[in-house]
N, C-alpha and C positions, 0 to 999 in steps of 0.2 A: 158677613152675611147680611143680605139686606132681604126684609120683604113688611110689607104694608097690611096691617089688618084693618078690614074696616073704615078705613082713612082714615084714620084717628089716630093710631098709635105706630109706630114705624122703629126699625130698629137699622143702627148704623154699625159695625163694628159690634154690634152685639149690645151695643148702650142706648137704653129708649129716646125717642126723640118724638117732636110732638107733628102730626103731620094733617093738616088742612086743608079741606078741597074747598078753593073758590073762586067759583063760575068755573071757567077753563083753566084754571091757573089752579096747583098746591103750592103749598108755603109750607118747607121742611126746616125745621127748628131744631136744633140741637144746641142748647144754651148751659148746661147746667157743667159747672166744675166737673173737669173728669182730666182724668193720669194719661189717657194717649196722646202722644205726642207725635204721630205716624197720622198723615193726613189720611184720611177714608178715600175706597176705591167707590165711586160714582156710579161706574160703567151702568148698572140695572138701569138708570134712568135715561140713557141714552135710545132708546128703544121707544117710548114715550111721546106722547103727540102735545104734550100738555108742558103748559110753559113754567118753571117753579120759580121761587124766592128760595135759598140756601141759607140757613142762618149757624153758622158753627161758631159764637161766641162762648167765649172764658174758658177755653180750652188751651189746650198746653201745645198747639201744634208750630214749632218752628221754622218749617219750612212746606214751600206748596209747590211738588213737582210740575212740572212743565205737563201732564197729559192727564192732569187733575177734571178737567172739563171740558175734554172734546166730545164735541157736537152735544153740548148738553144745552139746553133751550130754557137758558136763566136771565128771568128781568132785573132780579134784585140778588146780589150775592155780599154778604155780612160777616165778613171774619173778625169782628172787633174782639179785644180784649183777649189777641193769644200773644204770644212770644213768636211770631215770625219774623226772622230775621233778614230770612233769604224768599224769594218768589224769580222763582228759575223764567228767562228770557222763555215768552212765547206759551205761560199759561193760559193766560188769558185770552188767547188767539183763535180759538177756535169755538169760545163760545156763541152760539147765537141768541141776537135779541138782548144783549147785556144794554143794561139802562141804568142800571146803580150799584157802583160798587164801593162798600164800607169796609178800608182799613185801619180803624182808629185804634191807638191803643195797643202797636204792638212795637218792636223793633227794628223797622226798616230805617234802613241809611239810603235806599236809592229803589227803584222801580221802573220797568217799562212797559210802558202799555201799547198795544201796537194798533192800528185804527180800527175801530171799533162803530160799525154804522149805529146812527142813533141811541150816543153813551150821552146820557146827560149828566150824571151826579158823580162824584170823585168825594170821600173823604179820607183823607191821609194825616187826619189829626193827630199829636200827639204820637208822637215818632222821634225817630232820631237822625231825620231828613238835613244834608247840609248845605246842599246844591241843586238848584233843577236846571238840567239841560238845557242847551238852547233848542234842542229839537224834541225835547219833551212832549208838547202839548201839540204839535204838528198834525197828530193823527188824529186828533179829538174835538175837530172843530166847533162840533154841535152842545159841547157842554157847555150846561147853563149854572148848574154849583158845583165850585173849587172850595175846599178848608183844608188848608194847611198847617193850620194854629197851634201853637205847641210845638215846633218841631225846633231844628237847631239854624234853620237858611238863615244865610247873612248875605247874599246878593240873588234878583232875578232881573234877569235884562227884563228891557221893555218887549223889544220882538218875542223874546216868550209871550206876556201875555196878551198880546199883538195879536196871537195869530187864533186865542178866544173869542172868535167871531159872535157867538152864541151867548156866552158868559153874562150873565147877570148877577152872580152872588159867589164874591171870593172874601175868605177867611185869611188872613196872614198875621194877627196877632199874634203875640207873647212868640218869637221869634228871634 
């Protein structure tokens, strides 16, 4: 059950979360250690004219269904510090307005992302990544930060990051 009081305090699943209105945009937080490992249903914010930031870090979620964020109108989306393993082809597809999206610090071996207008930021830190596509980065021309570091990759062709037209700041340490 979701609802907003006051924009300040907001509940997900029934676990407080912390919620900020600023200018036209909230930034919905949900940070704090918690037992669910069942992604939260979104849908209430789809309805909404106001563009959010999603922050569901140190949570136990291991997998992020595929209709997790249809038509939700998110600039910044933050799952660091869960156990996902899995991120079902074609989450991420329907969001609008995505512009950064933070997966550090969980369990992925592989990811797709599908093109995305105007996605600038990617972290994929600290993973268990062992190979990037050749057609990986295809759809993502406009980004400007790639971190990779931490993960397990032992080869990236050049034409991957070739085709980072936009790219200004890539991470590949400790690899």
């Amino acid at each position: 059950m979701y609802h907003v009081e006051a924009n300040i305090r907001c509940f997900i699943d029934e676990e407080p979360c912390t919620c900020i209105r600023q200018f036209l945009k909230y930034v919905v937080s949900c940070g704090r250690r918690s037992n669910i490992t069942k992604f939260p249903n979104l849908t209430i914010f789809q309805q909404s004219s106001y563009l959010y930031d999603f922050t569901f870090i140190n949570r136990k979620y291991r997998q992020i269904p595929n209709n997790s964020f249809v038509n939700l109108k998110i600039d910044t989306l933050d799952l660091s510090y869960n156990e996902i393993e899995i991120i079902e082809p074609g989450t991420f597809s329907r969001i609008q307005f995505l512009n950064k999206l933070i997966l550090k610090n969980n369990n992925l071996k592989s990811i797709y992302l599908p093109f995305i207008p105007n996605f600038k930021h990617l972290d994929l830190s600290i993973n268990q990544i062992e190979k990037i596509q050749d057609d990986f980065f295809s759809n993502l021309t406009q980004m400007e930060y790639l971190n990779l570091r931490n993960n397990r990759i032992y080869e990236i062709q050049e034409k991957v990051i070739r085709n980072l037209k936009g790219l200004k700041t890539i991470y590949l340490n400790f690899n």
